[in-house]
MISE-968110 format. One record per residue: x, y, z of N, C-alpha, C, CB in turn; residue number from 1; residue in three letters. Coordinates in steps of 0.05 Angstrom, whole numbers. Glycine has a CB too. Layout:
<atoms>
n.X:X	n.Y:Y	n.Z:Z	ca.X:X	ca.Y:Y	ca.Z:Z	c.X:X	c.Y:Y	c.Z:Z	cb.X:X	cb.Y:Y	cb.Z:Z	num:NUM	residu:Ala
...
</atoms>
This chain:
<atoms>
n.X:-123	n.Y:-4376	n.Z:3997	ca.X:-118	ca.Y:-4401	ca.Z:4012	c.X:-127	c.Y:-4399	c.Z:4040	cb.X:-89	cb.Y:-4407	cb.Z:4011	num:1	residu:Unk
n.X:-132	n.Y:-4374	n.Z:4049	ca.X:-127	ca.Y:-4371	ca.Z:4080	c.X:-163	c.Y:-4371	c.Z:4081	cb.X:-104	cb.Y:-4336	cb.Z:4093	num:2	residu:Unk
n.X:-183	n.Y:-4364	n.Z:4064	ca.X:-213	ca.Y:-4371	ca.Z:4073	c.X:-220	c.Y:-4399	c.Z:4060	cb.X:-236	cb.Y:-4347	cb.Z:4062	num:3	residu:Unk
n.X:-210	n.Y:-4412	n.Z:4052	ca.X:-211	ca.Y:-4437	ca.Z:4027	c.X:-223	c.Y:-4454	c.Z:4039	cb.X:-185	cb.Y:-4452	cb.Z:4015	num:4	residu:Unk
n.X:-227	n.Y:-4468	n.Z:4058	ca.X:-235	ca.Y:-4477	ca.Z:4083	c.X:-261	c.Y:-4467	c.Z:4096	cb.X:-215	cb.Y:-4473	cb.Z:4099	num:5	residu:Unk
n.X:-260	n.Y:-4436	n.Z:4097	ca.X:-295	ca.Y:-4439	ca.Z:4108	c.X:-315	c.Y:-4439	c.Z:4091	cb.X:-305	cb.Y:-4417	cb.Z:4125	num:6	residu:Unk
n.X:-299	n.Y:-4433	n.Z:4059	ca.X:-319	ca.Y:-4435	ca.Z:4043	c.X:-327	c.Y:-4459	c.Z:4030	cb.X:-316	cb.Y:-4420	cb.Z:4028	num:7	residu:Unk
n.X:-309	n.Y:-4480	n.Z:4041	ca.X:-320	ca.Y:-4510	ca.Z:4031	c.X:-335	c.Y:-4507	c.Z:4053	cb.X:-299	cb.Y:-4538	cb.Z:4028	num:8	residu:Unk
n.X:-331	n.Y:-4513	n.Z:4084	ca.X:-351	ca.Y:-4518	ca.Z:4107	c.X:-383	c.Y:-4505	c.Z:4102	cb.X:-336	cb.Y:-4503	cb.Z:4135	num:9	residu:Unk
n.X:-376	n.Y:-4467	n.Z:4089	ca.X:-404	ca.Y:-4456	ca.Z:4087	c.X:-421	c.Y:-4468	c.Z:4067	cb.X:-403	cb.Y:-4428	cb.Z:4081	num:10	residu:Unk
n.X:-404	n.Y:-4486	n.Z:4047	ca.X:-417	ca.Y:-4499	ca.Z:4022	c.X:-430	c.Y:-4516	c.Z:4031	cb.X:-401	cb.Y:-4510	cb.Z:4003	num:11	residu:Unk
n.X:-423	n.Y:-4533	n.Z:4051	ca.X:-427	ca.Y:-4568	ca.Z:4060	c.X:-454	c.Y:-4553	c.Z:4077	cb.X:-392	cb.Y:-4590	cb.Z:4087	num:12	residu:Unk
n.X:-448	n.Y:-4537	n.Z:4099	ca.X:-470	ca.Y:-4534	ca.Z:4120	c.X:-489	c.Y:-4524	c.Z:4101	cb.X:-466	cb.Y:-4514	cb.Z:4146	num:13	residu:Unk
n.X:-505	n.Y:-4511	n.Z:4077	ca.X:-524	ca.Y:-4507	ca.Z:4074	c.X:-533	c.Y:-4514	c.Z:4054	cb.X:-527	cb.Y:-4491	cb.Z:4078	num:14	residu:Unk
n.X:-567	n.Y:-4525	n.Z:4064	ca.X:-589	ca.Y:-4543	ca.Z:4056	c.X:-588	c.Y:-4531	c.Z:4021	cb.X:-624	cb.Y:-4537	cb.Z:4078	num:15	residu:Unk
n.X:-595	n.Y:-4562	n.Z:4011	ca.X:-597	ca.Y:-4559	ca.Z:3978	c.X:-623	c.Y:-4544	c.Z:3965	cb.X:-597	cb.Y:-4591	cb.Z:3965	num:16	residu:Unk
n.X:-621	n.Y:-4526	n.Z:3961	ca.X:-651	ca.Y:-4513	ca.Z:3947	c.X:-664	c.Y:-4536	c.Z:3918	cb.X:-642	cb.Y:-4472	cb.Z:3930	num:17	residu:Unk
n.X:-689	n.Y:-4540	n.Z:3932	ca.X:-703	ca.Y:-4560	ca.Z:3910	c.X:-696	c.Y:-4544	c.Z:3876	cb.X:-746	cb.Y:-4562	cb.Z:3917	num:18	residu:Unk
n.X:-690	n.Y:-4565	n.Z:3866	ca.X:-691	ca.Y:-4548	ca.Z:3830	c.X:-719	c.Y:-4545	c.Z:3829	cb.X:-678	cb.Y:-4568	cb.Z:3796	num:19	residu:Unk
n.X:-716	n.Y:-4517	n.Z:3811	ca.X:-749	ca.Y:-4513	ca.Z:3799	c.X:-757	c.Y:-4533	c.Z:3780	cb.X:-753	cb.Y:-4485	cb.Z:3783	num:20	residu:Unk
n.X:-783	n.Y:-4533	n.Z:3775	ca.X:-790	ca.Y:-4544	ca.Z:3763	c.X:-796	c.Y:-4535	c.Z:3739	cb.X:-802	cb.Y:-4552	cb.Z:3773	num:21	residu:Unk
n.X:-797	n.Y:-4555	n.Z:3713	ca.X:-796	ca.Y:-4543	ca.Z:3682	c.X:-815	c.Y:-4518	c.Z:3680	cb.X:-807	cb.Y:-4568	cb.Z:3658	num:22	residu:Unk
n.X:-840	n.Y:-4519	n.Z:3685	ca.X:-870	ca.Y:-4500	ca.Z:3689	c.X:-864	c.Y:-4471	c.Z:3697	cb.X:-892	cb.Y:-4512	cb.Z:3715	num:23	residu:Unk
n.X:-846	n.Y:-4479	n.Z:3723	ca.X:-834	ca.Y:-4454	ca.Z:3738	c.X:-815	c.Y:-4435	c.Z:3724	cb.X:-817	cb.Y:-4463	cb.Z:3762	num:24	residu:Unk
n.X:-795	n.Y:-4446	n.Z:3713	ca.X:-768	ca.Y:-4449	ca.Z:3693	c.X:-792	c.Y:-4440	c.Z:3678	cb.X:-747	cb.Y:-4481	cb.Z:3685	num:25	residu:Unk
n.X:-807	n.Y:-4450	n.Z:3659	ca.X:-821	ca.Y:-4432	ca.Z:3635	c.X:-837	c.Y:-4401	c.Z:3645	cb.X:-845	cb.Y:-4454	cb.Z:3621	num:26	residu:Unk
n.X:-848	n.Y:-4413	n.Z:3666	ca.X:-867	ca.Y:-4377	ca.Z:3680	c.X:-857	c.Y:-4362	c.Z:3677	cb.X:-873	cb.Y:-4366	cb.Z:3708	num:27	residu:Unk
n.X:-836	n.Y:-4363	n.Z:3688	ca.X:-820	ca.Y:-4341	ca.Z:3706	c.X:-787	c.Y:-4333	c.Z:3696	cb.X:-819	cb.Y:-4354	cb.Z:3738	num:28	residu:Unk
n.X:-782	n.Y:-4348	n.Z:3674	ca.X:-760	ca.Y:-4347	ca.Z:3657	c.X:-773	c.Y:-4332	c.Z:3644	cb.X:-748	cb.Y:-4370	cb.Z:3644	num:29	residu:Unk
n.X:-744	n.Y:-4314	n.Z:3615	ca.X:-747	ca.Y:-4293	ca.Z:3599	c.X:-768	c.Y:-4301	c.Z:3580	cb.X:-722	cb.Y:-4285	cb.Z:3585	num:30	residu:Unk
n.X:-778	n.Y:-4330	n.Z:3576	ca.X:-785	ca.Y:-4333	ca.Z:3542	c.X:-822	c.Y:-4323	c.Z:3555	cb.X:-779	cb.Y:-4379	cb.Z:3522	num:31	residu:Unk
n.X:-834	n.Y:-4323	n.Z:3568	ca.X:-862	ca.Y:-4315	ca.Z:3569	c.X:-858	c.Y:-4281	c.Z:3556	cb.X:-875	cb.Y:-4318	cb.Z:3605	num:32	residu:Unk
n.X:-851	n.Y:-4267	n.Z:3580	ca.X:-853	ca.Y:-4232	ca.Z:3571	c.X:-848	c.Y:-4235	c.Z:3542	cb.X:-825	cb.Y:-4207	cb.Z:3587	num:33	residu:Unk
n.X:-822	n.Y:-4252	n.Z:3546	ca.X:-813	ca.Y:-4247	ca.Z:3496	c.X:-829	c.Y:-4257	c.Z:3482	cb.X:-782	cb.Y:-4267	cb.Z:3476	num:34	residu:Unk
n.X:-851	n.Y:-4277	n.Z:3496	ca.X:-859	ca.Y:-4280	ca.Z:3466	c.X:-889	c.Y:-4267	c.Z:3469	cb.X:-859	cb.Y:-4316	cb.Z:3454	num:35	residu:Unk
n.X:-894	n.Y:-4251	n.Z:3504	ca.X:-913	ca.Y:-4232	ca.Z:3503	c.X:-909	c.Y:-4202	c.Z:3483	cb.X:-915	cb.Y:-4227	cb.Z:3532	num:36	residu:Unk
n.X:-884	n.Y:-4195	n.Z:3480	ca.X:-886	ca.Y:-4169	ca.Z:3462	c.X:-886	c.Y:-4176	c.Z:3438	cb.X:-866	cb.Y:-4149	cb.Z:3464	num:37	residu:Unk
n.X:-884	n.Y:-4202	n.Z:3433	ca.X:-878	ca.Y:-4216	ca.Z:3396	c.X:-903	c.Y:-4220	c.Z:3400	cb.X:-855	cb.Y:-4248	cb.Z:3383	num:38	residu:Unk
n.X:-922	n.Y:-4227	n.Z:3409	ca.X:-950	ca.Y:-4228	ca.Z:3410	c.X:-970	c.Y:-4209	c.Z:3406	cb.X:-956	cb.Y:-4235	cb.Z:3429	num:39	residu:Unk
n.X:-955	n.Y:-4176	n.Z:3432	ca.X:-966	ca.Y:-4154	ca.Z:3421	c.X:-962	c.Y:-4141	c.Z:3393	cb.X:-963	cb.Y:-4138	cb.Z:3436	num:40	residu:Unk
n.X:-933	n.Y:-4140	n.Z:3391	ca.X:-920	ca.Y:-4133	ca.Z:3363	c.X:-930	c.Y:-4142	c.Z:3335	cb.X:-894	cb.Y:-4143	cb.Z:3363	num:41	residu:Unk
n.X:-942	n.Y:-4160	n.Z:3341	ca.X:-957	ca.Y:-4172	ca.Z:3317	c.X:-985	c.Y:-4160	c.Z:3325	cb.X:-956	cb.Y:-4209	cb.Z:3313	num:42	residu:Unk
n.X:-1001	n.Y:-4160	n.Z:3348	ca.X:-1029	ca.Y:-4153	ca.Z:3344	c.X:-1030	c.Y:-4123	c.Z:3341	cb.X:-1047	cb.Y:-4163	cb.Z:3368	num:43	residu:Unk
n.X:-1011	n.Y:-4105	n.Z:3349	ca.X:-1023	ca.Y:-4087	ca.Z:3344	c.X:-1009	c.Y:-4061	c.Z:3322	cb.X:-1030	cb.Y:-4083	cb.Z:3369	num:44	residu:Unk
n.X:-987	n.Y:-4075	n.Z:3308	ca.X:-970	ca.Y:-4064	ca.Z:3293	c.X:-985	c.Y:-4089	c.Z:3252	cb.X:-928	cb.Y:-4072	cb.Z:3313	num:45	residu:Unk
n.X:-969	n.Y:-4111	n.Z:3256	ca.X:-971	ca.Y:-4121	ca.Z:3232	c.X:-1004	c.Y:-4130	c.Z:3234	cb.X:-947	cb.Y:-4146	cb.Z:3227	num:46	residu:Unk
n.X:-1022	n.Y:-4143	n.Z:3248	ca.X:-1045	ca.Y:-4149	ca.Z:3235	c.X:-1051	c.Y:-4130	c.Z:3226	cb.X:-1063	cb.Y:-4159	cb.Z:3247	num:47	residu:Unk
n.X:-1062	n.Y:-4102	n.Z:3232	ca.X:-1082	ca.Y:-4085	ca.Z:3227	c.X:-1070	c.Y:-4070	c.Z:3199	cb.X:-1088	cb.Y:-4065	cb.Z:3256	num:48	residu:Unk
n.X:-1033	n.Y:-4078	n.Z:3198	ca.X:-1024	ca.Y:-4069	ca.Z:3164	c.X:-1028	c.Y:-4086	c.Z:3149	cb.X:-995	cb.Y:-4063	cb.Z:3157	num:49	residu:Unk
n.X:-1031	n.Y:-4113	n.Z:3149	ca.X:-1042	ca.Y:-4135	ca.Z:3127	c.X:-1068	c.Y:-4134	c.Z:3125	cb.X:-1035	cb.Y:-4165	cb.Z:3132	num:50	residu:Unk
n.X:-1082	n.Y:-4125	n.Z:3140	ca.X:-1116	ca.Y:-4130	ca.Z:3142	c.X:-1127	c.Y:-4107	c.Z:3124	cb.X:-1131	cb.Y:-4125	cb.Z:3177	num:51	residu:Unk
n.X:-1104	n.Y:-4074	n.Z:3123	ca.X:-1115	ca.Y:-4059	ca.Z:3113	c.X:-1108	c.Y:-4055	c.Z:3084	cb.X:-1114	cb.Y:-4042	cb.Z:3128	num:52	residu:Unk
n.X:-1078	n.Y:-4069	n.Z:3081	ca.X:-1068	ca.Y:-4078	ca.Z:3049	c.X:-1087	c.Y:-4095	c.Z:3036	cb.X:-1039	cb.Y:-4096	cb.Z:3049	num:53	residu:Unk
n.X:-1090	n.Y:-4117	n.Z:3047	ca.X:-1116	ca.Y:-4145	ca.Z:3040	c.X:-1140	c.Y:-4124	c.Z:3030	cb.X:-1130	cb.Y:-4170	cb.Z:3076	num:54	residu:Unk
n.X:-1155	n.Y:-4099	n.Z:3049	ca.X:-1174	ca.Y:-4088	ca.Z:3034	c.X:-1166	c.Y:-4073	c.Z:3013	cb.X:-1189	cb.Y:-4072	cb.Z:3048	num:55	residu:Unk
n.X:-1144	n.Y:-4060	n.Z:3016	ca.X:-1138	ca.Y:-4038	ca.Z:2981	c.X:-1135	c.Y:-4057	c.Z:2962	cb.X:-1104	cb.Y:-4015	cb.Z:2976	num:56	residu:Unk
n.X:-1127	n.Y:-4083	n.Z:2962	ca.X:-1116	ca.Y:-4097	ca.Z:2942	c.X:-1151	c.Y:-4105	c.Z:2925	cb.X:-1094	cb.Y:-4126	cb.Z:2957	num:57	residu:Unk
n.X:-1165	n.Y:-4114	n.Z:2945	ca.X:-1188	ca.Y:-4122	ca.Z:2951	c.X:-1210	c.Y:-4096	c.Z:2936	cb.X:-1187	cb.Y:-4125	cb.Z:2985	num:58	residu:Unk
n.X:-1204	n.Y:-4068	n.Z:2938	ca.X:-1215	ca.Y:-4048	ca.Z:2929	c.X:-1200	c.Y:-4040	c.Z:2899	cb.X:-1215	cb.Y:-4027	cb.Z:2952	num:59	residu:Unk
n.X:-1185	n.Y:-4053	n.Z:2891	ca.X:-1166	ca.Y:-4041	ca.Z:2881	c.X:-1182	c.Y:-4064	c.Z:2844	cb.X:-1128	cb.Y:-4046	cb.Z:2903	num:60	residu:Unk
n.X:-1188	n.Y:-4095	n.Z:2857	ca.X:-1188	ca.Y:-4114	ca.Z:2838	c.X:-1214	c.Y:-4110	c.Z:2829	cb.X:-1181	cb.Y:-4142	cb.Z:2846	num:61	residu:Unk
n.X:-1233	n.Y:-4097	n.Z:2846	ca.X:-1266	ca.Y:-4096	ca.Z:2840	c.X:-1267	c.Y:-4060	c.Z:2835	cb.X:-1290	cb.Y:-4110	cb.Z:2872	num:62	residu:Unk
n.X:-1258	n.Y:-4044	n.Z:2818	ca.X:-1255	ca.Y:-4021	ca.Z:2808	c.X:-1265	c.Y:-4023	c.Z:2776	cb.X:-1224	cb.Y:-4012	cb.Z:2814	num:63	residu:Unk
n.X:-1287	n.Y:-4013	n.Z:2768	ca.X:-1306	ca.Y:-4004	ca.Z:2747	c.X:-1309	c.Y:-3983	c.Z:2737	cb.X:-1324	cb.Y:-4007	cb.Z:2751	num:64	residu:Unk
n.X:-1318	n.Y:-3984	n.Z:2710	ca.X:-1326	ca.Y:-3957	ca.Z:2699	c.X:-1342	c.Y:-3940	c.Z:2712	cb.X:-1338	cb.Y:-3960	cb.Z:2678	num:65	residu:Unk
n.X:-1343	n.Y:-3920	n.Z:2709	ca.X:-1356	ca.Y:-3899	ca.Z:2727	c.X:-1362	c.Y:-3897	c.Z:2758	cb.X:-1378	cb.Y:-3897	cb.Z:2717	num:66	residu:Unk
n.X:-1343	n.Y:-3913	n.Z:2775	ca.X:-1336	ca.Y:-3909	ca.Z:2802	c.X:-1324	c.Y:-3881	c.Z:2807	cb.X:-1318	cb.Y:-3928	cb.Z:2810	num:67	residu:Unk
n.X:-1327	n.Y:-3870	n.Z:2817	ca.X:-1312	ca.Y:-3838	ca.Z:2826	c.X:-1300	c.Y:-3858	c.Z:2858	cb.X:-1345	cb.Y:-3799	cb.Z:2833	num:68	residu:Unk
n.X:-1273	n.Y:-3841	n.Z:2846	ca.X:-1249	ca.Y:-3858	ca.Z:2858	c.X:-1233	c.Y:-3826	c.Z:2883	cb.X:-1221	cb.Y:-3872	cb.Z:2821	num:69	residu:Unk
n.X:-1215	n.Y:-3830	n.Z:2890	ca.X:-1197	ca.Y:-3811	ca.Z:2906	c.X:-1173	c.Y:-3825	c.Z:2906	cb.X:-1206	cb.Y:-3805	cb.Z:2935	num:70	residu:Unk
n.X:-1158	n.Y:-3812	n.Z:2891	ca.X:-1124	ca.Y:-3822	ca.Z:2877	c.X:-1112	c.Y:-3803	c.Z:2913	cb.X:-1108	cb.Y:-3797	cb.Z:2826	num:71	residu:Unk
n.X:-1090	n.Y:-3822	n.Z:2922	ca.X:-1065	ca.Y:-3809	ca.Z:2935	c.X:-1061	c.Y:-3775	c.Z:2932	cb.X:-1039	cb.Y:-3824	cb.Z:2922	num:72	residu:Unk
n.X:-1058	n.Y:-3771	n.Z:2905	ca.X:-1060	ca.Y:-3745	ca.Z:2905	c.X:-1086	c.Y:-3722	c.Z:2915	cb.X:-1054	cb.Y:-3742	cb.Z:2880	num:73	residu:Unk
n.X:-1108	n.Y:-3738	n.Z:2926	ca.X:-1126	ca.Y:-3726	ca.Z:2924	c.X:-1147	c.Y:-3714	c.Z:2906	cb.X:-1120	cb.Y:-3718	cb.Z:2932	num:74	residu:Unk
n.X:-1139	n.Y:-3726	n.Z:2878	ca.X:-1155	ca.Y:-3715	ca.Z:2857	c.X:-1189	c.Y:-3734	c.Z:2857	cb.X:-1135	cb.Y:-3720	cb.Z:2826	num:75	residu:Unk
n.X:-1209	n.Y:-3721	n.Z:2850	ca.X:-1229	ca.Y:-3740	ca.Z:2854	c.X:-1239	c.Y:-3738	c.Z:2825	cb.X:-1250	cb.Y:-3734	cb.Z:2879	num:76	residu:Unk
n.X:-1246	n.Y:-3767	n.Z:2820	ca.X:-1251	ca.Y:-3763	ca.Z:2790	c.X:-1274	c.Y:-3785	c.Z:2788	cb.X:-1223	cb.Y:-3768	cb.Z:2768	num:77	residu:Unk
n.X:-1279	n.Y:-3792	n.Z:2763	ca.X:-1309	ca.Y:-3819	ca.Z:2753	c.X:-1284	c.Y:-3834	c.Z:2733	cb.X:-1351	cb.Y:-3800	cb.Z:2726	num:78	residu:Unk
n.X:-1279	n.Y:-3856	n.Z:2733	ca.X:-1270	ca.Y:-3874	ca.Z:2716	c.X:-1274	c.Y:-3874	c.Z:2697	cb.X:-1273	cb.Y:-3890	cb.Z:2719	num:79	residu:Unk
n.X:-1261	n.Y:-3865	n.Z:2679	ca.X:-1272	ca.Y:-3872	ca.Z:2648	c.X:-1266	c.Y:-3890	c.Z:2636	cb.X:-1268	cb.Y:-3856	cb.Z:2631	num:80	residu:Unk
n.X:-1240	n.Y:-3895	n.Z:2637	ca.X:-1229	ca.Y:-3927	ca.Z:2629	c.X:-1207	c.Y:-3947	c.Z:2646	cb.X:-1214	cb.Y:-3924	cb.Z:2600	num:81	residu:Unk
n.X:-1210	n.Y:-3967	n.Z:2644	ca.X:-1200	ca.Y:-3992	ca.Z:2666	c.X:-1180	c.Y:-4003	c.Z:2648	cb.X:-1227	cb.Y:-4019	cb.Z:2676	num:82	residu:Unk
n.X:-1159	n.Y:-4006	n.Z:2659	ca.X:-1132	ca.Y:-4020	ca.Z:2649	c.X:-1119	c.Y:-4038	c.Z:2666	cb.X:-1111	cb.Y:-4001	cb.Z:2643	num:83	residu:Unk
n.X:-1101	n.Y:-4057	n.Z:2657	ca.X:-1081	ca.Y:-4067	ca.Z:2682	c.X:-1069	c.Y:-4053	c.Z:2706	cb.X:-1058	cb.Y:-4075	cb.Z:2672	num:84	residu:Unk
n.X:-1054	n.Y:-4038	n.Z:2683	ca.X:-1044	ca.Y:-4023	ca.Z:2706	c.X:-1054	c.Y:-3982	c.Z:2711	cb.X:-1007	cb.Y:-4027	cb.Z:2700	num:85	residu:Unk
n.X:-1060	n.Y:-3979	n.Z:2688	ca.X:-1066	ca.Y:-3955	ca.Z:2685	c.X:-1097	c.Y:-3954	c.Z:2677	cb.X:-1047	cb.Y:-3942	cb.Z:2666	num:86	residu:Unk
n.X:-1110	n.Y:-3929	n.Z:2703	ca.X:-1140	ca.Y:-3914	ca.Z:2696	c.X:-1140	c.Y:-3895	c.Z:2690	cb.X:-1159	cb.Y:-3910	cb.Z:2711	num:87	residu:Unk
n.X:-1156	n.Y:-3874	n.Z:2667	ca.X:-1162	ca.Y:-3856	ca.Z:2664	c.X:-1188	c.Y:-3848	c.Z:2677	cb.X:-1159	cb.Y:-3854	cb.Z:2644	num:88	residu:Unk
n.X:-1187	n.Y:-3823	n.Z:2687	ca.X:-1201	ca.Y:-3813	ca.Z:2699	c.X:-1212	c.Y:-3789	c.Z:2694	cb.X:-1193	cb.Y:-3814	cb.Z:2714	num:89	residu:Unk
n.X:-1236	n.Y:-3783	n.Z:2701	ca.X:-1247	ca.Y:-3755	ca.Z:2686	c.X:-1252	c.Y:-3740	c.Z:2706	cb.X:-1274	cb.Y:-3755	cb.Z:2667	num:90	residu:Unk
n.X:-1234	n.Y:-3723	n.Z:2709	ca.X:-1237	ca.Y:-3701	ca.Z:2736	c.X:-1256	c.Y:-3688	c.Z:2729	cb.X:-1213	cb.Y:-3681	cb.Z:2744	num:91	residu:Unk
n.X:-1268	n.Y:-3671	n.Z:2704	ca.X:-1275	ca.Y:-3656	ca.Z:2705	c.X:-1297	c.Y:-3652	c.Z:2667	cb.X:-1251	cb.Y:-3641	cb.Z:2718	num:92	residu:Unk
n.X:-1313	n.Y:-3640	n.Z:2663	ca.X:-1332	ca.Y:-3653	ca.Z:2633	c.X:-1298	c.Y:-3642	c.Z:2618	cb.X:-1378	cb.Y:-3628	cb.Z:2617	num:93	residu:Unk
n.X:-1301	n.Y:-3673	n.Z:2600	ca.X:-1272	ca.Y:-3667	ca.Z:2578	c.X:-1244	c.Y:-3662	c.Z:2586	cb.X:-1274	cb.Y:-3642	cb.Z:2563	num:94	residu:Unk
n.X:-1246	n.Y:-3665	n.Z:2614	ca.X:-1213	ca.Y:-3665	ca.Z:2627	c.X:-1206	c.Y:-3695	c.Z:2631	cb.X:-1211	cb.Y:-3649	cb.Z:2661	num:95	residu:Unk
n.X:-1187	n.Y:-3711	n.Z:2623	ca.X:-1174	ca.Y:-3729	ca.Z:2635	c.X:-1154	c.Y:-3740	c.Z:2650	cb.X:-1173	cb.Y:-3735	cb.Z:2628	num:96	residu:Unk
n.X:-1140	n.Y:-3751	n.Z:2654	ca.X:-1115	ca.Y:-3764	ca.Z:2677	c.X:-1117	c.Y:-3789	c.Z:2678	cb.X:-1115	cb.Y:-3755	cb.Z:2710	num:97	residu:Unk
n.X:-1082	n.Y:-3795	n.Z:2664	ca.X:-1080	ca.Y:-3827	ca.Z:2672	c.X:-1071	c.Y:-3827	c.Z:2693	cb.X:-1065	cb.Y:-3847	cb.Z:2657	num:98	residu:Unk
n.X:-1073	n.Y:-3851	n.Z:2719	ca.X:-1068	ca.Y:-3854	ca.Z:2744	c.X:-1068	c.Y:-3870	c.Z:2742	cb.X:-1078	cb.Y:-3847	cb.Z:2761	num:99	residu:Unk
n.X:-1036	n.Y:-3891	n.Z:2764	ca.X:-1028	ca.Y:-3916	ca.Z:2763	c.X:-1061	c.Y:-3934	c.Z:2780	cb.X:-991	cb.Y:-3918	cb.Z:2783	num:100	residu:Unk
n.X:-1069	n.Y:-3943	n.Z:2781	ca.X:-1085	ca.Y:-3963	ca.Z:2788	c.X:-1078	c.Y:-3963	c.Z:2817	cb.X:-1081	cb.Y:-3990	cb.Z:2772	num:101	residu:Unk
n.X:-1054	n.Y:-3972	n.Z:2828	ca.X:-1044	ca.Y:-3969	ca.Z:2864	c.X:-1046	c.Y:-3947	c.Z:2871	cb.X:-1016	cb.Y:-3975	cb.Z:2874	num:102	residu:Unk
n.X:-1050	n.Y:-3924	n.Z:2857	ca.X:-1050	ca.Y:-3897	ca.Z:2873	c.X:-1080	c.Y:-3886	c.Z:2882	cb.X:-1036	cb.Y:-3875	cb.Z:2853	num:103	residu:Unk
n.X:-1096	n.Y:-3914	n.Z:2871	ca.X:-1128	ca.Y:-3907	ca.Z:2871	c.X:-1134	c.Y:-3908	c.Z:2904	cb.X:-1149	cb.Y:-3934	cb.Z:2851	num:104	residu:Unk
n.X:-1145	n.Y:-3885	n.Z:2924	ca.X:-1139	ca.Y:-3903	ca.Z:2947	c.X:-1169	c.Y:-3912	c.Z:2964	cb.X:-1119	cb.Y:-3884	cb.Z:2968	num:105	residu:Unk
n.X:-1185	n.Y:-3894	n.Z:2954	ca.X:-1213	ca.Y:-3902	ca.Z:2967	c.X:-1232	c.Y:-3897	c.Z:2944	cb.X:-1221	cb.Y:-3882	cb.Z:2996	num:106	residu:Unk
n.X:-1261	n.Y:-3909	n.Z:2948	ca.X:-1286	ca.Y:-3902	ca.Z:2938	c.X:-1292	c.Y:-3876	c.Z:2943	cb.X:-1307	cb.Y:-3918	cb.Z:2949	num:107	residu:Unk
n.X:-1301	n.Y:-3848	n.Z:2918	ca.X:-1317	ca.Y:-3838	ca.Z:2926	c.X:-1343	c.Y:-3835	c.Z:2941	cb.X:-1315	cb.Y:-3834	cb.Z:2918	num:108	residu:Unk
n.X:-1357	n.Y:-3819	n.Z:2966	ca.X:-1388	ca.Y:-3809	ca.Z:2972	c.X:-1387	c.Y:-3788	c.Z:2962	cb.X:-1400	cb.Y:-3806	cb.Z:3000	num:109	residu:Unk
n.X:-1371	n.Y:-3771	n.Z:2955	ca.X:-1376	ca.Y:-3740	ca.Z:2942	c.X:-1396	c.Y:-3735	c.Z:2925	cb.X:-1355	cb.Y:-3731	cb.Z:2926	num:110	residu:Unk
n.X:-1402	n.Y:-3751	n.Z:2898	ca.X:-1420	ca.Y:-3751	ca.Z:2882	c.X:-1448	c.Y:-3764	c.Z:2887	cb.X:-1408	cb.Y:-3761	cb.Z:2864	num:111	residu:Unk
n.X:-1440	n.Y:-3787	n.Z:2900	ca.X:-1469	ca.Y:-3791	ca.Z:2912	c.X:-1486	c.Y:-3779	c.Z:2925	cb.X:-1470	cb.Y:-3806	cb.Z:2923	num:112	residu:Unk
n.X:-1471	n.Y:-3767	n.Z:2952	ca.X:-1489	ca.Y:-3755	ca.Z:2975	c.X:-1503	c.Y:-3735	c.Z:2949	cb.X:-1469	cb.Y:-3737	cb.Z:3007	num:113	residu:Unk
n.X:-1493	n.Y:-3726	n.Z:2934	ca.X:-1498	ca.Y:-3700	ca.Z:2923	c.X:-1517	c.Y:-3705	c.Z:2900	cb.X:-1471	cb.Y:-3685	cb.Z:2913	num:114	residu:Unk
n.X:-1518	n.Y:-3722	n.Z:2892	ca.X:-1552	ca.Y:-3731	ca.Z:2871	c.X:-1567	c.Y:-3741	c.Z:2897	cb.X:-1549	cb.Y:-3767	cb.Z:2839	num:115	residu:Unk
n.X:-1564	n.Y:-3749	n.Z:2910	ca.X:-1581	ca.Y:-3762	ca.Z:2931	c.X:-1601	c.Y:-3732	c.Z:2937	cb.X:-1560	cb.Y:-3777	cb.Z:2963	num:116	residu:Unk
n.X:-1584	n.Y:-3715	n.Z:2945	ca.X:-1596	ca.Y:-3685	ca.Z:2959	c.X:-1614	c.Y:-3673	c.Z:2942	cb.X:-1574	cb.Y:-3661	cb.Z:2965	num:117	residu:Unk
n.X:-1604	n.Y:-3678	n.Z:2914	ca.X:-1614	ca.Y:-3660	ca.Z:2887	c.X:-1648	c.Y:-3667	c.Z:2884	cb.X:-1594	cb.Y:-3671	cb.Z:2853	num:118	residu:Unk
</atoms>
C-alpha cells in the first residue's frame, strides 16, 4: 500500500511504446528459428533417407537373371532365379543361396571390371 501510488504515477508518466507490427511479431518471434530447424531437419536428415529408400526399392523392382548382386551379408553372387520375394543366387559353379529379395543391396562391378581386363 505504502508504494501503490508511485507506481500508478510511474505508470501514467511513461510514453506508450508503439505495438509491433504483425511482420515484426513474425521475424523476430519463436516461429521463424522453429520452422528454420523443421526445415533443416527435413533437408538434411529425412530427404536424403527417402531419396535413398526410393533408389533400393527402385534397384530392387528392376533385378534380373544373371545380375551379380551384393546381399547385406556381403555375399556376392549372379542370380539364378527371380521370385517375389525370394532369389537364388549362385555364389559359386553349383553352390546356391536363397536370399530375401530386401537384403539384395547393390549391383555388382566385381565381375565386370574382371572380363573387361581378361
Amino acid at each position: 500500500m505504502l508504494f501503490e501510488g508511485i507506481a500508478w504515477a510511474e505508470g501514467a508518466a511513461a510514453p506508450t511504446a508503439a505495438q509491433p507490427s504483425l511482420l515484426d511479431q513474425l521475424l523476430y518471434g519463436p516461429g521463424v528459428p522453429f520452422a528454420l530447424l523443421i526445415f533443416a531437419f527435413y533437408w538434411f536428415f529425412l530427404r536424403p533417407q527417402t531419396t535413398k529408400a526410393r533408389e533400393h526399392r527402385d534397384l530392387l523392382a528392376k533385378l534380373k537373371r544373371n545380375d551379380e548382386v551384393v546381399t547385406a551379408g556381403g555375399l556376392l553372387g549372379r542370380i539364378n532365379e527371380v521370385g517375389e520375394k525370394i532369389i537364388v543366387l549362385e555364389i559359386a559353379p553349383n553352390v546356391r543361396v536363397r536370399v530375401e529379395r530386401s537384403q539384395i543391396t547393390a549391383l555388382s562391378s566385381y565381375g565386370k571390371t574382371a572380363a573387361r581386363k581378361e
